[in-house]
C-alpha distance (Angstrom), angle and dihedral (degrees) to the residues before:
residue distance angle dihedral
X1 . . .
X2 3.43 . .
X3 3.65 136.0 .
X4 3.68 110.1 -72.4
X5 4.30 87.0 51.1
X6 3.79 86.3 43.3
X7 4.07 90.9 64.7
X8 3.50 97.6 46.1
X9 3.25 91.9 58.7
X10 4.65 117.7 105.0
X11 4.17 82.1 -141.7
X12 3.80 95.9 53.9
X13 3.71 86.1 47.0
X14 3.75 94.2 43.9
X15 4.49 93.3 45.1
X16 4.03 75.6 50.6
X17 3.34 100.8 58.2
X18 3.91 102.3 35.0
X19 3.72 89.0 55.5
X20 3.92 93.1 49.8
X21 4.37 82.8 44.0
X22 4.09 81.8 59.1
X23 4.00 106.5 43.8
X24 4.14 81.0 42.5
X25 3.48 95.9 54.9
X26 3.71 100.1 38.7
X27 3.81 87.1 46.0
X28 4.12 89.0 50.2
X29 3.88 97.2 36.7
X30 3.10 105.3 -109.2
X31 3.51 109.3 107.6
X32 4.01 115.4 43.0
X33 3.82 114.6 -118.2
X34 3.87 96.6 -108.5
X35 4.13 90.5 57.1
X36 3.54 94.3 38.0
X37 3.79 84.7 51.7
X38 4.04 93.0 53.8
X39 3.79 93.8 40.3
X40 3.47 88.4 55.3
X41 4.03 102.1 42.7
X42 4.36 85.7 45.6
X43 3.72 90.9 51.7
X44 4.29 92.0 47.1
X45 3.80 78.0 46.2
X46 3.21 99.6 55.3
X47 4.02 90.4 52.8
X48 3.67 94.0 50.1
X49 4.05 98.8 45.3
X50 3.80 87.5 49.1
X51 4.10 88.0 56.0
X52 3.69 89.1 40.3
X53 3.58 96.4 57.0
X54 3.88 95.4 32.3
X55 4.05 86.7 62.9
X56 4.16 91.8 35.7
């Protein structure tokens, strides 16, 4: 899969905007570091299993 497929993709767009919901809300305070940390490293997850099993 490669980068064009990748972006058209509702789970690249969803990884995207869970990690930006995480550095937002640790930036604002509202989320505390260690579960902005885990939202953020599930959502980059998410991205990177969906390529894995895409290509497997």
């Amino acid at each position: 899969m490669d980068l064009k497929s990748l972006v058209k993709t509702k789970t690249f767009w969803t990884g995207v905007s869970g990690v930006i919901a995480a550095v937002g809300g640790a930036v604002t305070g509202a989320m505390d570091p260690g579960t902005a940390i885990q939202t953020g490293i599930g959502s980059l997850l998410a991205i990177f299993l969906r390529e894995g099993v895409a290509k497997g």
